[in-house]
Backbone atoms as SQL, in Angstrom:
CREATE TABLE atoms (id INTEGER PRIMARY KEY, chain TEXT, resi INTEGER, resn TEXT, atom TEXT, x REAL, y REAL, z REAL);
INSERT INTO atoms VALUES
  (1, 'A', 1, 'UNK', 'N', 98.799, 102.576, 109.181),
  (2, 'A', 1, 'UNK', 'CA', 98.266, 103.769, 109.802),
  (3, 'A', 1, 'UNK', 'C', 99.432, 104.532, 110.431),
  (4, 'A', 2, 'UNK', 'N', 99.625, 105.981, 109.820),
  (5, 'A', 2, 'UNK', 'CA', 100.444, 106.319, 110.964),
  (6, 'A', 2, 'UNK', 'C', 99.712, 107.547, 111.669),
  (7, 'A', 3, 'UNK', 'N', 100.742, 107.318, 112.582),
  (8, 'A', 3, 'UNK', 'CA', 100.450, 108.391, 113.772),
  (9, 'A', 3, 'UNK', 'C', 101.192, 109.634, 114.332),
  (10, 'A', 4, 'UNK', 'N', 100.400, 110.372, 113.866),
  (11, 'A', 4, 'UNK', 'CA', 101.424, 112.078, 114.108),
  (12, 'A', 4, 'UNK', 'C', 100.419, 113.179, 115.230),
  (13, 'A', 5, 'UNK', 'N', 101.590, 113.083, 116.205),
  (14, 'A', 5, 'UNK', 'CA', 101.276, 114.048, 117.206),
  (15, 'A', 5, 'UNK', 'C', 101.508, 115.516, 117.167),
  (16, 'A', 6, 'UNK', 'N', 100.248, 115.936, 117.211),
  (17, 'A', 6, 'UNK', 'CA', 100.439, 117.949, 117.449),
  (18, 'A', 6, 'UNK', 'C', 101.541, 118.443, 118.168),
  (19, 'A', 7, 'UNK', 'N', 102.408, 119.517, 117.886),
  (20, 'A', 7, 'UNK', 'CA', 103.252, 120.092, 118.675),
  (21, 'A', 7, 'UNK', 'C', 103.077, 120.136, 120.263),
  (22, 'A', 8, 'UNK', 'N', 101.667, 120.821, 120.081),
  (23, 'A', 8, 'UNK', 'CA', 100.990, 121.167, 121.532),
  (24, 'A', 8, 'UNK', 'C', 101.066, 119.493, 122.824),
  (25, 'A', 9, 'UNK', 'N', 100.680, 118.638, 121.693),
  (26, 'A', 9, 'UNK', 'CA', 100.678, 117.155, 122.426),
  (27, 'A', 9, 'UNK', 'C', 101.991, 116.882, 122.789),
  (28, 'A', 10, 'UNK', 'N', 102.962, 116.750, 121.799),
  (29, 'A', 10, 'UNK', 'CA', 103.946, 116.887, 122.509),
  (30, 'A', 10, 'UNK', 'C', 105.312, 117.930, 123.318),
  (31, 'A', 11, 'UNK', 'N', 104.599, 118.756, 123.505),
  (32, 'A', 11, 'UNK', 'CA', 105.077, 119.669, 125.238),
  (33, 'A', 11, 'UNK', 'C', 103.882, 119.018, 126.176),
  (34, 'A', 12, 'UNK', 'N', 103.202, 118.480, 125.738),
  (35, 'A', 12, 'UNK', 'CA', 102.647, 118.571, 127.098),
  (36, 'A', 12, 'UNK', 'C', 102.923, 117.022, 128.129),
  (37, 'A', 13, 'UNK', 'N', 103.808, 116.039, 126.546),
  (38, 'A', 13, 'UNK', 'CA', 104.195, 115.109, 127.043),
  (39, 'A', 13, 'UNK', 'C', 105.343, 115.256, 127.569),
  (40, 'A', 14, 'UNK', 'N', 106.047, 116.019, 126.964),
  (41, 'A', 14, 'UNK', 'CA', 107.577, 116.462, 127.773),
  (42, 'A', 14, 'UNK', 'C', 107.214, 117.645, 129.010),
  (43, 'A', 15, 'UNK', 'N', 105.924, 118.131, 129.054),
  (44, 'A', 15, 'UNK', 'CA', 106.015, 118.655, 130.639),
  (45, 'A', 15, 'UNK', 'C', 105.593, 117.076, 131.776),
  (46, 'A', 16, 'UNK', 'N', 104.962, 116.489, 131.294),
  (47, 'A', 16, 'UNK', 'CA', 104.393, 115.159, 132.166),
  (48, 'A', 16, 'UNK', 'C', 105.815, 114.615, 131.990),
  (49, 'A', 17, 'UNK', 'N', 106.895, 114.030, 131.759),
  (50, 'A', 17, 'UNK', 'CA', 107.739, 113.826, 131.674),
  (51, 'A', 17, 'UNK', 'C', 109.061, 114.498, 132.722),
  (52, 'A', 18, 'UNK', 'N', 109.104, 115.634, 132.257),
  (53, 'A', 18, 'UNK', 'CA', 109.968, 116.810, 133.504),
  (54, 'A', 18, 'UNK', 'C', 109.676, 116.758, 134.613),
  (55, 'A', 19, 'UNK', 'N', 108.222, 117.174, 134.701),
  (56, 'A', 19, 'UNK', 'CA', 107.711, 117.052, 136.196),
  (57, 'A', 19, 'UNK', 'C', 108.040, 115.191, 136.925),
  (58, 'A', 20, 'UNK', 'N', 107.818, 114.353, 136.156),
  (59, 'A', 20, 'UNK', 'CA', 107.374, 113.390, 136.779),
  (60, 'A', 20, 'UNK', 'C', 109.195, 112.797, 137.387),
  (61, 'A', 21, 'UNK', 'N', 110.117, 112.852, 136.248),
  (62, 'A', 21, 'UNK', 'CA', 111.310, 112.930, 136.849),
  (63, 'A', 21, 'UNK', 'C', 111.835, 113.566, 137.671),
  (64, 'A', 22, 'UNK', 'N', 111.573, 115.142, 137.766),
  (65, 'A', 22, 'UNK', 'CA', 111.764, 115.975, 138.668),
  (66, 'A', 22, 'UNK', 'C', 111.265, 115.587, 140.267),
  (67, 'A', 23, 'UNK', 'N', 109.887, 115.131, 140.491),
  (68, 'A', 23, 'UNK', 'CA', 109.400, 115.354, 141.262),
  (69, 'A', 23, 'UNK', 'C', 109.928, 113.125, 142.283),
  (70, 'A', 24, 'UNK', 'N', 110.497, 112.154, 141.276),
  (71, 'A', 24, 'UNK', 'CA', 110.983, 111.490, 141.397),
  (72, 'A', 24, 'UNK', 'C', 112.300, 111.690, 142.282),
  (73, 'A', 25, 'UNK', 'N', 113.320, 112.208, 141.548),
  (74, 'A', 25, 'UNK', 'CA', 114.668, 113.298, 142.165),
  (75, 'A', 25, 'UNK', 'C', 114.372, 113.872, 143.319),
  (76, 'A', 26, 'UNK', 'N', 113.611, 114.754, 143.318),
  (77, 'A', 26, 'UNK', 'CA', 113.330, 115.407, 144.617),
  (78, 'A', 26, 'UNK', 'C', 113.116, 114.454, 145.769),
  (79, 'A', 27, 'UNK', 'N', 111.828, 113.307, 145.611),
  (80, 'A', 27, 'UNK', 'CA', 111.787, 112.160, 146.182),
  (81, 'A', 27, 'UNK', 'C', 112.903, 111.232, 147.199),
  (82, 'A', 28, 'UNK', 'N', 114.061, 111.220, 146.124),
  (83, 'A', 28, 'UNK', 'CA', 115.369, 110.147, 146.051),
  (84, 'A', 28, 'UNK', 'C', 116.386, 111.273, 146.996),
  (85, 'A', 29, 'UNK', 'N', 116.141, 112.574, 146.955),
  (86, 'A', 29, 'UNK', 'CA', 117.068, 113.732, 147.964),
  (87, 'A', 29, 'UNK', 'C', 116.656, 113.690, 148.876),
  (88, 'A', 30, 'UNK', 'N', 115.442, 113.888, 149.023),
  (89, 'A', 30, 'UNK', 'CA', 114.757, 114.087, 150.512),
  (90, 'A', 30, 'UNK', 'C', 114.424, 113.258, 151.305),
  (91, 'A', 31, 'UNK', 'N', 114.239, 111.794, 151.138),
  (92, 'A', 31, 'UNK', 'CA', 114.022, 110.874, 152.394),
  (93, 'A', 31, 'UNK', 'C', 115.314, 109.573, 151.422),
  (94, 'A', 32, 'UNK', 'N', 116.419, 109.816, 152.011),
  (95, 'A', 32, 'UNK', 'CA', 117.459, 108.765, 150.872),
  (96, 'A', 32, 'UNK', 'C', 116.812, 107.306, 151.223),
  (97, 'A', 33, 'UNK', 'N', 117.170, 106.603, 149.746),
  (98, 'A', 33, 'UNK', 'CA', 116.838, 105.320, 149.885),
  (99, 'A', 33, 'UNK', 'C', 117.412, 104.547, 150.686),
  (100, 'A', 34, 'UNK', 'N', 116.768, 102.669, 150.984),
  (101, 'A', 34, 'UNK', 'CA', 118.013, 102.015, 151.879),
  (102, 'A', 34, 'UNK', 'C', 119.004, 101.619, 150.838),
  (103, 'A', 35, 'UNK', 'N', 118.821, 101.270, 149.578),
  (104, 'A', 35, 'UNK', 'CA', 119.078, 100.911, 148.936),
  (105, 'A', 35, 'UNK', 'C', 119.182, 101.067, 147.298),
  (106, 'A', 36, 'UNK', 'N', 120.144, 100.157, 146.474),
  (107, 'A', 36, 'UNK', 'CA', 120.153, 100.793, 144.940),
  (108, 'A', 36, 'UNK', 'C', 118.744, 100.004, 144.456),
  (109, 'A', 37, 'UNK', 'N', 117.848, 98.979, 144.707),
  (110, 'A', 37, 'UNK', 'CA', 116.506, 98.836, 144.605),
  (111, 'A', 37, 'UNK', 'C', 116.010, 99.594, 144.776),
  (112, 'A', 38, 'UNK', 'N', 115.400, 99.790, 146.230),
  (113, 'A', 38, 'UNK', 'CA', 114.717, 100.753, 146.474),
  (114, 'A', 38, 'UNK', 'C', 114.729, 102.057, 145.906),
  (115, 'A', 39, 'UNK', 'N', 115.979, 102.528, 145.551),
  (116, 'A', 39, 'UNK', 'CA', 116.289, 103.862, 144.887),
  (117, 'A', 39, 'UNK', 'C', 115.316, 104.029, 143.875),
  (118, 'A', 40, 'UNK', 'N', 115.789, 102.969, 142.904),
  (119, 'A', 40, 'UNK', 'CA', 115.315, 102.402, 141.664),
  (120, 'A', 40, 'UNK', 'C', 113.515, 101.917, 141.801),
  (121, 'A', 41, 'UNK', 'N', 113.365, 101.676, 142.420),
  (122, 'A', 41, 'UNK', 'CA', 112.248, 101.451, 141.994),
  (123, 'A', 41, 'UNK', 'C', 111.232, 102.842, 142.667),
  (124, 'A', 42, 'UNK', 'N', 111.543, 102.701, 143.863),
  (125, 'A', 42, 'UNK', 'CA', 111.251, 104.608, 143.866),
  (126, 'A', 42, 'UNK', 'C', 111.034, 105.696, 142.920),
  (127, 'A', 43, 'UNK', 'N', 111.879, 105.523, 141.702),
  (128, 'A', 43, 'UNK', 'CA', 112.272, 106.306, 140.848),
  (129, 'A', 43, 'UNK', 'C', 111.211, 105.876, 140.008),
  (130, 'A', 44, 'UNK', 'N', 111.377, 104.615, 139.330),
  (131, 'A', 44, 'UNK', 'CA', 110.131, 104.328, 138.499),
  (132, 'A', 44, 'UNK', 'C', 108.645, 104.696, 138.863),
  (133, 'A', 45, 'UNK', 'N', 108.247, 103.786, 139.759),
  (134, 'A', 45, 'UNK', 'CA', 106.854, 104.110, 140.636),
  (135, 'A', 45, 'UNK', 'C', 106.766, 105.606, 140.399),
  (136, 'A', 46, 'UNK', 'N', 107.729, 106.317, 140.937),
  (137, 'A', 46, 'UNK', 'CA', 107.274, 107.990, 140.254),
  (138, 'A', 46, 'UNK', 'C', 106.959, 108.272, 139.335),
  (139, 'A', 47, 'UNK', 'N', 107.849, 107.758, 138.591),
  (140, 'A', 47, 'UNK', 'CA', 108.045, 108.497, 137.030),
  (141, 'A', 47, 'UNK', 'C', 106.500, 107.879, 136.451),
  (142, 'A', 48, 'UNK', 'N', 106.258, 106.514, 136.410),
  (143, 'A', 48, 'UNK', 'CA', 105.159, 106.178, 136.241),
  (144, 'A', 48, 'UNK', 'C', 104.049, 106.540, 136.028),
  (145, 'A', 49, 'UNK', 'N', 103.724, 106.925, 137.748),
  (146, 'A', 49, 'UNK', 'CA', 102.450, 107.609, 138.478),
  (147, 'A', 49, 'UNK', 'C', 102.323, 109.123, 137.743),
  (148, 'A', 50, 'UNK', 'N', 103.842, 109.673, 137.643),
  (149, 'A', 50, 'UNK', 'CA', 103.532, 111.127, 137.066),
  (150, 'A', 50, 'UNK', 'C', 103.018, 111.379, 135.904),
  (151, 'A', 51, 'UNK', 'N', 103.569, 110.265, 134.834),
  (152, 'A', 51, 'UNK', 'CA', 103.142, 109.799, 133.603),
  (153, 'A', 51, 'UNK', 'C', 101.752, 109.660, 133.504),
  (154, 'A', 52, 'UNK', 'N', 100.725, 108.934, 134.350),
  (155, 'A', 52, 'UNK', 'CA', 99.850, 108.517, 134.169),
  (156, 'A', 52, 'UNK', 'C', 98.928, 109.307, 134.645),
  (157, 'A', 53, 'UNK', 'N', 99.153, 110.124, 135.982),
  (158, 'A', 53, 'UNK', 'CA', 98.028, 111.014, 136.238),
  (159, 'A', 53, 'UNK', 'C', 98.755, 112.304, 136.582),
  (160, 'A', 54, 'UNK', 'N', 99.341, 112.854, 135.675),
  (161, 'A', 54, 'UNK', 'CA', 100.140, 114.087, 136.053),
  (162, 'A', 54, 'UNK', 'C', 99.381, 115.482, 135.534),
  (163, 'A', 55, 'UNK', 'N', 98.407, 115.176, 134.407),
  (164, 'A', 55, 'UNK', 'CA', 97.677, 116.362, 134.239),
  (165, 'A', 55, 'UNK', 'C', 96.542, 116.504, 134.562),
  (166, 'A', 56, 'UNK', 'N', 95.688, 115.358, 135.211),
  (167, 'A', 56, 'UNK', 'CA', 94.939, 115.309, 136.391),
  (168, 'A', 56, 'UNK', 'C', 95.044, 116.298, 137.728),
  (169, 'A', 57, 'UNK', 'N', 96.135, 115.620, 137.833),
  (170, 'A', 57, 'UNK', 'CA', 96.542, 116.284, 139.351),
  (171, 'A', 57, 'UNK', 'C', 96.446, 117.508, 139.427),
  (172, 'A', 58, 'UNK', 'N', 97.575, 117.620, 137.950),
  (173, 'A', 58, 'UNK', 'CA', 97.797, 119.464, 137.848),
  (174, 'A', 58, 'UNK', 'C', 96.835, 119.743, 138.023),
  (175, 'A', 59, 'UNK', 'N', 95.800, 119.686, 137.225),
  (176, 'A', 59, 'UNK', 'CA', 94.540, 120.261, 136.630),
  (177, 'A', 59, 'UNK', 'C', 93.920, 120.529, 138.101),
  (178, 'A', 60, 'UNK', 'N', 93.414, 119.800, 139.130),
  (179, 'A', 60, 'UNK', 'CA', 92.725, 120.130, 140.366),
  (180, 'A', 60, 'UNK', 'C', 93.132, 120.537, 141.503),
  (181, 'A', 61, 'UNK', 'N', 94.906, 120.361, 140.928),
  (182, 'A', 61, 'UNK', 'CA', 95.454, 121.192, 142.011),
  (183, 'A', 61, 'UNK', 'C', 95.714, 122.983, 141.666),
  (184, 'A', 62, 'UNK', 'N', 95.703, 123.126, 140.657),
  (185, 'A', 62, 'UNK', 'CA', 95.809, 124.394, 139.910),
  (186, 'A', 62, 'UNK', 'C', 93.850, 125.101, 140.359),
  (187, 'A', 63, 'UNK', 'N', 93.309, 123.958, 139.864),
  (188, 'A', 63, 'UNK', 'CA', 91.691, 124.534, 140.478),
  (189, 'A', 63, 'UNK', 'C', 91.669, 125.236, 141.937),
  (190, 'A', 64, 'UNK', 'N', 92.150, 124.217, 143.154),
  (191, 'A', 64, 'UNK', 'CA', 92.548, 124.493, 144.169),
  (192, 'A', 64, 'UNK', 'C', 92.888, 125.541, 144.877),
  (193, 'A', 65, 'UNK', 'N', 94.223, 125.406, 144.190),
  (194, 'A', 65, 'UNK', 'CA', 94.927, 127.083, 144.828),
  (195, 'A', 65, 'UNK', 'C', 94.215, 128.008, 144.007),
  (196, 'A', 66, 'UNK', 'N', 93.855, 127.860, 142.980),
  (197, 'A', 66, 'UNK', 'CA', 92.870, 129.147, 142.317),
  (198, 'A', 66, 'UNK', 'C', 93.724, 129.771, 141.258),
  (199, 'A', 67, 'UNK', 'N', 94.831, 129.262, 140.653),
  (200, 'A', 67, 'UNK', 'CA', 95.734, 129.729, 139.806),
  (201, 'A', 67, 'UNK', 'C', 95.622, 129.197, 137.871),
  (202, 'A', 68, 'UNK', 'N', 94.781, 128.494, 138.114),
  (203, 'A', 68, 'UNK', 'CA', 94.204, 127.943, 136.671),
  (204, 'A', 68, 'UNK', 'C', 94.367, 128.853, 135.429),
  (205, 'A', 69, 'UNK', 'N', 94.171, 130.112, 135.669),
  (206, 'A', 69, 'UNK', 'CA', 94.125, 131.264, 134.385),
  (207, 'A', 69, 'UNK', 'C', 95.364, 131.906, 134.531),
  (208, 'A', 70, 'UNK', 'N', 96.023, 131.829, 135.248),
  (209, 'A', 70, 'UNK', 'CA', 97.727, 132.227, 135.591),
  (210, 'A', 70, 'UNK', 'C', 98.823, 131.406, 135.321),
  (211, 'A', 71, 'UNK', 'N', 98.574, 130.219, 134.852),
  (212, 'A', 71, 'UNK', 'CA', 99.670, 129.043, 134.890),
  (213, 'A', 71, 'UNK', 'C', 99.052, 128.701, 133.016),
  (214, 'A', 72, 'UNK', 'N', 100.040, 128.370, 132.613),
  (215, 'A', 72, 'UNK', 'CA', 100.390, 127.369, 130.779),
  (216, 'A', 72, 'UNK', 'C', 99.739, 126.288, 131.432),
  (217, 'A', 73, 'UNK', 'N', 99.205, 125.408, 130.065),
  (218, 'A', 73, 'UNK', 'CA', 98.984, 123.820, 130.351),
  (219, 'A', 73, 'UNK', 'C', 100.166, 123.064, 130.517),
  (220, 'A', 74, 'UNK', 'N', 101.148, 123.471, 130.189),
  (221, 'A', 74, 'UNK', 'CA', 103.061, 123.443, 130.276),
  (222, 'A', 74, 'UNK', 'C', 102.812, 123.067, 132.144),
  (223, 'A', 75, 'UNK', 'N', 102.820, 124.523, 132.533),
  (224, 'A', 75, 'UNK', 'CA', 102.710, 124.602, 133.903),
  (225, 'A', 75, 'UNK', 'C', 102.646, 123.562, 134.587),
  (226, 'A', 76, 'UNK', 'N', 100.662, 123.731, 134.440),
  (227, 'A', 76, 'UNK', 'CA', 99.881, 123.084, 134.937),
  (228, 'A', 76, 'UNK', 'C', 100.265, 121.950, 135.064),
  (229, 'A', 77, 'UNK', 'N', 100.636, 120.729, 134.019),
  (230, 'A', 77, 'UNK', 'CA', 100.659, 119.530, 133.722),
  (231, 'A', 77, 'UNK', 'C', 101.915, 119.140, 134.339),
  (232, 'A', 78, 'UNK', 'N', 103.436, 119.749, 134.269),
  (233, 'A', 78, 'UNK', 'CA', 103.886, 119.861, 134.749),
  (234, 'A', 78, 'UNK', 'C', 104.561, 119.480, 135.955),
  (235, 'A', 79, 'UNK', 'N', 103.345, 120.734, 136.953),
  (236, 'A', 79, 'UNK', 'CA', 103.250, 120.395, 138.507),
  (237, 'A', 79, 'UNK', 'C', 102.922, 119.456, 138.733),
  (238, 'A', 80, 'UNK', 'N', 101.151, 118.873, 138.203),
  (239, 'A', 80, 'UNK', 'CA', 100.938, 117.866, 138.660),
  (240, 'A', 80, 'UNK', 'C', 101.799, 116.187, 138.813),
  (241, 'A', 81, 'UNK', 'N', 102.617, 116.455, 137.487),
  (242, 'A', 81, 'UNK', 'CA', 103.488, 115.334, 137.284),
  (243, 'A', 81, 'UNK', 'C', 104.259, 114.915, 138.638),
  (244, 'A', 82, 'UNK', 'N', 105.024, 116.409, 138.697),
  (245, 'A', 82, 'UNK', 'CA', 106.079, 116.297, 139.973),
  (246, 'A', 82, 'UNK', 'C', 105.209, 116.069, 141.252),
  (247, 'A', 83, 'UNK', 'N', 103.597, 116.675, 141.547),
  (248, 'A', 83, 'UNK', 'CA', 103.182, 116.107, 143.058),
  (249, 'A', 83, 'UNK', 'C', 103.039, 114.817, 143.137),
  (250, 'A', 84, 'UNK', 'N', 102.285, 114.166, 142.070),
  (251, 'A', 84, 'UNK', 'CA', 102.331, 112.738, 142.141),
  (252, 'A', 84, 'UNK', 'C', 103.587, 112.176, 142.226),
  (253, 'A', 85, 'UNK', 'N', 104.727, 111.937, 141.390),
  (254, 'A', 85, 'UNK', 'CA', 105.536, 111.847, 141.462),
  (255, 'A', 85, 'UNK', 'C', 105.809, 111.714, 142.849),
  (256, 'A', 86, 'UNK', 'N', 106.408, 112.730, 143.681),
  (257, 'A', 86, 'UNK', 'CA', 106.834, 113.265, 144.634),
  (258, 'A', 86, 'UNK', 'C', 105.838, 112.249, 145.820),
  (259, 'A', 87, 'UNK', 'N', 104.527, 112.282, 145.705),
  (260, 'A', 87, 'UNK', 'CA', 103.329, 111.902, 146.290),
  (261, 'A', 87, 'UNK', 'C', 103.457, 109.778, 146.445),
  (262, 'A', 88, 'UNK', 'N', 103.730, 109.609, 145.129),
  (263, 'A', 88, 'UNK', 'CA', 103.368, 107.920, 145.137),
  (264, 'A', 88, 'UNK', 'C', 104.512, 107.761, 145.900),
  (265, 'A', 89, 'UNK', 'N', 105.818, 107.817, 145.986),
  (266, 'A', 89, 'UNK', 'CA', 106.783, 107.369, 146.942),
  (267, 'A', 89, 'UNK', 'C', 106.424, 107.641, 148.554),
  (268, 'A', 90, 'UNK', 'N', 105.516, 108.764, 148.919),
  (269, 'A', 90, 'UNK', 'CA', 105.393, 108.624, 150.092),
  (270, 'A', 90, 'UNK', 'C', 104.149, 107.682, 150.540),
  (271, 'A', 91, 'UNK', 'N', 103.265, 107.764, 149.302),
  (272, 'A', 91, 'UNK', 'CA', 102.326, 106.635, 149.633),
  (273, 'A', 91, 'UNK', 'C', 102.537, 105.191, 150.018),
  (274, 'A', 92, 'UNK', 'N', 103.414, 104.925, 149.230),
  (275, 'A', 92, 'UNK', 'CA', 103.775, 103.753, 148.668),
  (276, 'A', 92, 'UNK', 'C', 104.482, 103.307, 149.953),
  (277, 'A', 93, 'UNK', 'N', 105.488, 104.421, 149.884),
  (278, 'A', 93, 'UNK', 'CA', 106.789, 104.015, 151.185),
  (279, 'A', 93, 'UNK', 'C', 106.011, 103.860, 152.698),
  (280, 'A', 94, 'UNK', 'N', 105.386, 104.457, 152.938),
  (281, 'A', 94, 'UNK', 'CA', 104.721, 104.410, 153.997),
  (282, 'A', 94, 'UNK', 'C', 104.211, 103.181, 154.188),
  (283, 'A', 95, 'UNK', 'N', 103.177, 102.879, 153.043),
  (284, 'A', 95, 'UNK', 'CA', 102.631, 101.332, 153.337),
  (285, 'A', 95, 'UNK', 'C', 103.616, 100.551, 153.104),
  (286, 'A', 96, 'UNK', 'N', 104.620, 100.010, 152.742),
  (287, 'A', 96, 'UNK', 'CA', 105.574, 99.053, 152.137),
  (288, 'A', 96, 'UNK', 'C', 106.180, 98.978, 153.781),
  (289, 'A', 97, 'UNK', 'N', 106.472, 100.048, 154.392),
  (290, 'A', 97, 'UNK', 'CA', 107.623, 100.100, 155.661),
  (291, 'A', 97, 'UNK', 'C', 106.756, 99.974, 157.083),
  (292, 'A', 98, 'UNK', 'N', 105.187, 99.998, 156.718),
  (293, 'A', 98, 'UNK', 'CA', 104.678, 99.614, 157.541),
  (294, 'A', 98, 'UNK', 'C', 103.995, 97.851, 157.395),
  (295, 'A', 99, 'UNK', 'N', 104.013, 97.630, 156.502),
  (296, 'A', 99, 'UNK', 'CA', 103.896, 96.006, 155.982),
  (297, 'A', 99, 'UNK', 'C', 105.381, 95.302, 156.458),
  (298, 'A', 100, 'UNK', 'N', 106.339, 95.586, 156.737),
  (299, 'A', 100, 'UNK', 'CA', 107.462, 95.422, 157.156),
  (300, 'A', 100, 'UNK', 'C', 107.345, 95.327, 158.164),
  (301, 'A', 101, 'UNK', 'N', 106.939, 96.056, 158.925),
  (302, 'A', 101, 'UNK', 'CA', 107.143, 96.137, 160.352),
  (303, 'A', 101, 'UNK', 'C', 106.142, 95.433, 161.141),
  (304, 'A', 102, 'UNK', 'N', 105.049, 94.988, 160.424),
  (305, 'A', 102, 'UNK', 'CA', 103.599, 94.519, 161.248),
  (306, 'A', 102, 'UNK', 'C', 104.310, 92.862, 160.677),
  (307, 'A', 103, 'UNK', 'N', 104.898, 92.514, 159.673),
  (308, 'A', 103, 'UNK', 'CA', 105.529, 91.167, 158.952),
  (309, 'A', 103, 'UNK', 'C', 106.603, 90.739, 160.410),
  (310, 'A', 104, 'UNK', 'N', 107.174, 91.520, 160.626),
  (311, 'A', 104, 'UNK', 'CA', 108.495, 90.958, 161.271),
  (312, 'A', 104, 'UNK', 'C', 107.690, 90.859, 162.872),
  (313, 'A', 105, 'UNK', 'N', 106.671, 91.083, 162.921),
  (314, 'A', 105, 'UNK', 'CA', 106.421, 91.080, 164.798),
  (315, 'A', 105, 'UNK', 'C', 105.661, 89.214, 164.596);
């Protein structure tokens, strides 16, 4: 069996892709890691999360602000990549550094 993907399918995997690295990066600038782990796995967990629910996100965050008929599925899919992205490291980090801190008392 083989398997051949539509053009359209794939931009929309290379926008879930852009965004989800992008929004990883941004992540790794703005609150620096302690560490080349942490960096690293920071990075994944993003890229991941963006991968997996990145045109979700877009999709209801584009509903949201009300911009749905103004933005590409490019866009759309995109953004959402990079909020999650951007989003699971603070989730994540938050609980991980507060499991740390309630561990060590």
């Amino acid at each position: 069996m083989t398997w051949h993907a539509s053009p359209d399918t794939l931009w929309l995997l290379a926008a879930k892709a852009l965004g989800a690295v992008s929004g990883s990066a941004i992540s790794l600038a703005y609150a620096l890691p302690r560490g080349r782990r942490e960096a690293a796995l920071r990075f994944f967990t993003g890229v991941a999360a963006g991968m997996v629910f990145g045109t979700a996100a877009g999709l209801r965050l584009a509903e949201y602000l009300g911009v749905s008929s103004e933005l590409s599925r490019f866009e759309i899919t995109m953004a959402g990549a990079a909020a999650v992205s951007l989003g699971a490291w603070w989730t994540l980090g938050v609980l991980a550094r507060l499991a740390e801190r309630y561990r060590r008392d």
